[in-house]
N, C-alpha and C positions, 0 to 999 in steps of 0.2 A: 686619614680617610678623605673622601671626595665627596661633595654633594651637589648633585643636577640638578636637583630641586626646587622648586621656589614656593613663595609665600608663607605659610607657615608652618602644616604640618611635617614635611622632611626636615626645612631650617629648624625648627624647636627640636626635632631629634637631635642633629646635630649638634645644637646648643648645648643638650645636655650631656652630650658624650666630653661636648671641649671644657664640659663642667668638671670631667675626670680625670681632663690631663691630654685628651684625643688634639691631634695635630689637623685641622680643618683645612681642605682646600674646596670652595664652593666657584663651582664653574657654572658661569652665567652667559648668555648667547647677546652677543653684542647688538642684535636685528632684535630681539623681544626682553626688555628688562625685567628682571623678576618683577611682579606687583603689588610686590610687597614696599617697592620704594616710594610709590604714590604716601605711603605714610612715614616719612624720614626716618622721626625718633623711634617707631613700631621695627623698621626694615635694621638702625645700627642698634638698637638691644639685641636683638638676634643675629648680625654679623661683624660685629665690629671688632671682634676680633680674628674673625677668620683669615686666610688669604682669600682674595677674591681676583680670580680669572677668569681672562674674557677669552671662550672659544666658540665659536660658530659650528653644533655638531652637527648638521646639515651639510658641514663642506667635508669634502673628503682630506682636502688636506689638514682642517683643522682638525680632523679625525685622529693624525697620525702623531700631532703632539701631546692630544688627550691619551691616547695610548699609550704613550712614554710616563702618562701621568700616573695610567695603570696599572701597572707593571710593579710600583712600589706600594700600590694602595691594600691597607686591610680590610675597608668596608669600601660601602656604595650604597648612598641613597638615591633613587627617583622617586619621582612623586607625577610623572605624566600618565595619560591615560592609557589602559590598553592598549598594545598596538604600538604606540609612540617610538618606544625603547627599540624596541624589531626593525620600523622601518628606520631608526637612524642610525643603527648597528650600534645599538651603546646595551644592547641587552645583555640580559645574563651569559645565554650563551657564545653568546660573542667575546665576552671580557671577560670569561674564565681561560679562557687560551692564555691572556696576556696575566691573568694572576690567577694560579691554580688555588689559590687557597683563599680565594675573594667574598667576603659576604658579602650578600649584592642584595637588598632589602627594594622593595617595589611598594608605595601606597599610593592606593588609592580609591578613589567612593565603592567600591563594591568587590575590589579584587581584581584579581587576573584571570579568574577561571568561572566568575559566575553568572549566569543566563543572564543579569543587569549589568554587565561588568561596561558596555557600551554608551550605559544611561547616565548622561552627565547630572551629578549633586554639589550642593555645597551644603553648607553646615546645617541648615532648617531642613534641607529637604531631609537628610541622614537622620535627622531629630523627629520629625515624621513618620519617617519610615521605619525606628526604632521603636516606635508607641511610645518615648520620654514628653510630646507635647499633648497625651490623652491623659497621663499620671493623673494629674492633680485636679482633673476633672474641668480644668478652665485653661482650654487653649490657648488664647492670647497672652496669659502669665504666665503659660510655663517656658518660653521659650529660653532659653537661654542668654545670659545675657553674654558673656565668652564662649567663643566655637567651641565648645565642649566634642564635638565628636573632632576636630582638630585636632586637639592635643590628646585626647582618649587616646589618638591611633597613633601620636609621635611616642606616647608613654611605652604602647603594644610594641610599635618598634624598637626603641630602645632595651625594653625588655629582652627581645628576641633576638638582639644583636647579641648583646652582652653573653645570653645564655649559648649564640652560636660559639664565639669565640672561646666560649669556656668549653665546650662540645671539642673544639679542633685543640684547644693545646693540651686536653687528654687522649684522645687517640687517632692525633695524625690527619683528621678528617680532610677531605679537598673540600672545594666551594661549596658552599651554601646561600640557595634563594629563599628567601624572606616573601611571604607576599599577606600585605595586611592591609584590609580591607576594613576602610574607616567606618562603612556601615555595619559589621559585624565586630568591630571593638566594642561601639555604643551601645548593641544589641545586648551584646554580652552582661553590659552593667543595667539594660535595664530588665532584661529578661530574671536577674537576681532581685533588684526593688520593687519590681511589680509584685512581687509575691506580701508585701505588706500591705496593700490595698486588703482592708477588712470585705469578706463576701457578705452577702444579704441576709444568711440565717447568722452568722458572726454578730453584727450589728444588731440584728434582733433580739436574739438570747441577750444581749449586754443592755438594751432597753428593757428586756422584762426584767431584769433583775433590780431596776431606779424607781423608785413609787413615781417619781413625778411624770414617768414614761409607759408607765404600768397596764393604768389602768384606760379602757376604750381605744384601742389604737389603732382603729381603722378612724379614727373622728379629733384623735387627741392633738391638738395644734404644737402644745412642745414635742411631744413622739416625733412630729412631722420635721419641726424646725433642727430638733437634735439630727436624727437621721442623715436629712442633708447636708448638715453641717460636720460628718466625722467619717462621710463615705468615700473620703480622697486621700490621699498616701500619707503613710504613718507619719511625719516628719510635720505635714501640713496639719493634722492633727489632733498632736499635743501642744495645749495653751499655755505652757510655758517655753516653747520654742520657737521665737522669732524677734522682728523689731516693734517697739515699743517708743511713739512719741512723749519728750521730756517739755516739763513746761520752757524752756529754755529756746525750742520747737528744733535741738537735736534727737537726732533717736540713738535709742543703743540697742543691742541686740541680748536676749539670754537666751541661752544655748542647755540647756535643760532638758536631758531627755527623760532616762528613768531613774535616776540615782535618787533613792528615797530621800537620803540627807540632806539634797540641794533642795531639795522641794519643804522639807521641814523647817530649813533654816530660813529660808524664802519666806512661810508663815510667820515666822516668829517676829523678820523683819516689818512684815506688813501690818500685822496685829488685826488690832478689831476681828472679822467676820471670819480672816484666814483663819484666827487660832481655831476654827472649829472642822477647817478641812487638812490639818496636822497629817490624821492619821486616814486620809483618803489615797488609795491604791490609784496607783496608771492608771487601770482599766478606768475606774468609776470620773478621773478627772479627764480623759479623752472622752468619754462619755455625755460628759457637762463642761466639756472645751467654751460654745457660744459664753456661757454665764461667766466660767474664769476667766475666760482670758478677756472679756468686757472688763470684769473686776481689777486684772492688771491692767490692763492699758489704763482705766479711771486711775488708778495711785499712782502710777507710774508718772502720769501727765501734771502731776499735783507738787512734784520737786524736778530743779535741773539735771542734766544727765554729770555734771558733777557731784553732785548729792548722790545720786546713785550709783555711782563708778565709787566713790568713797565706801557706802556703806555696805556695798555688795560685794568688797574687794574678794572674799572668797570662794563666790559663786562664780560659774563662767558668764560674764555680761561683759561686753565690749562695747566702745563708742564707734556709731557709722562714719567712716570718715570721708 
């Protein structure tokens, strides 16, 4: 296969296709270096094993050797913008002449065909425009800390590669175009997670049902502080999912979501006060999140995170590394 592409989301496609055995040839323009080499070790995890050739597609003659490259290729990734592929005859319909049975895959921020498709993005602004930095209710933390819509859309790709070639070697098919649009991969996953955000009568009904959230609740100051503190996406939520400072001042993480027996064995571990929230449901413990999950981080911070990697060996807890 052939990749024009640079930086990361077409190279990580690639990557992962040469993870299956795919023969990589990445063609890079001798006048604009991929920029992905400003980061050495970043630019050879992602190409070092490829071939890598240097053709200028702007020249017409270096056009005619890329073409011969054509000719044997079964894929084709770009990753330029709109428009790019066209004016420098490296598009789809150009290069299906030279291999009729080409999968010819196109990514980039919004697509090939949609009313933004001109609006230049990179990674925060797709994260933005996806509603993944409004989730958690606190923008400056949600942002990602890896180009998540990056690789979201090399994954989409690869997906869609795979599934064309298995399309053509059942019935004959000619060329297929790919066009995957990094902001509608993202969209895609969060359009599914936003639906865990608890709504305003959700949250309420689950405070009326807590005496200590009970009673007066236009005036009741825990009503108020729980409230706040349980109205942001389910994951954020639950007190016993996240990291957790050790007196040793490592942290580790428990990964805990609804599995009633991690959460019982967790009590049993912690003793004292836990033994008496055993038999408390998800619901009622994302409900009283501030209180527990104070409670663990307090025991938690009281032994090293080898003392807790020991004794928690059966629960899901990992050390930050």
């Amino acid at each position: 296969m052939i990749d024009i592409s640079q930086n990361l989301p077409g190279p990580y496609c690639s990557y992962l296709l040469q993870k299956l055995g795919a023969r990589i040839i990445k063609v890079e323009s001798p006048k604009k270096p991929d920029p992905a080499k400003y980061l050495p070790r970043f630019y050879e995890k992602l190409n070092n094993k490829k071939e890598i050739i240097s053709i200028d597609l702007s020249s017409a003659l270096d056009r005619v050797e890329f073409y011969e490259l054509v000719k044997d290729a079964d894929i084709l990734i770009e990753g330029a913008r709109p428009g790019v592929a066209k004016r420098l005859r490296v598009d789809f319909e150009t290069l299906k002449q030279y291999a009729p049975k080409l999968v010819y895959c196109s990514i980039s921020g919004y697509g090939q065909f949609s009313s933004k498709k001109h609006i230049p993005a990179h990674d925060i602004n797709l994260q933005a425009d996806a509603g993944l930095l409004s989730l958690s209710g606190n923008v400056q933390d949600s942002i990602s800390v890896i180009p998540i819509a990056d690789l979201t859309s090399s994954h989409k790709a690869y997906s869609e590669i795979l599934a064309a070639l298995i399309v053509q070697r059942s019935d004959h098919s000619q060329a297929t175009f790919i066009d995957v649009s990094m902001g509608e991969a993202l969209s895609d996953m969060v359009d599914v997670w936003k639906e865990t955000l608890p709504g305003h009568k959700e949250i309420t009904l689950q405070l009326n049902q807590i005496s200590l959230t009970r009673y007066l609740p236009s005036v009741n100051p825990i009503r108020k502080w729980v409230y706040n503190a349980v109205k942001g996406e389910l994951l954020s939520n639950i007190p016993h999912y996240g990291v957790f400072k050790c007196s040793d001042s490592n942290w580790i993480t428990i990964g805990m979501v609804d599995e009633r027996h991690f959460w019982i064995s967790l009590c049993e571990e912690f003793g004292g006060i836990f033994k008496h929230f055993k038999t408390m449901n998800l619901k009622t413990r994302i409900i009283l999140k501030p209180i527990i999950r104070m409670l663990i981080s307090t025991k938690i911070r009281k032994k090293s995170s080898n003392y807790w990697l020991n004794k928690m060996q059966n629960l899901p807890v990992s050390l930050v590394r």
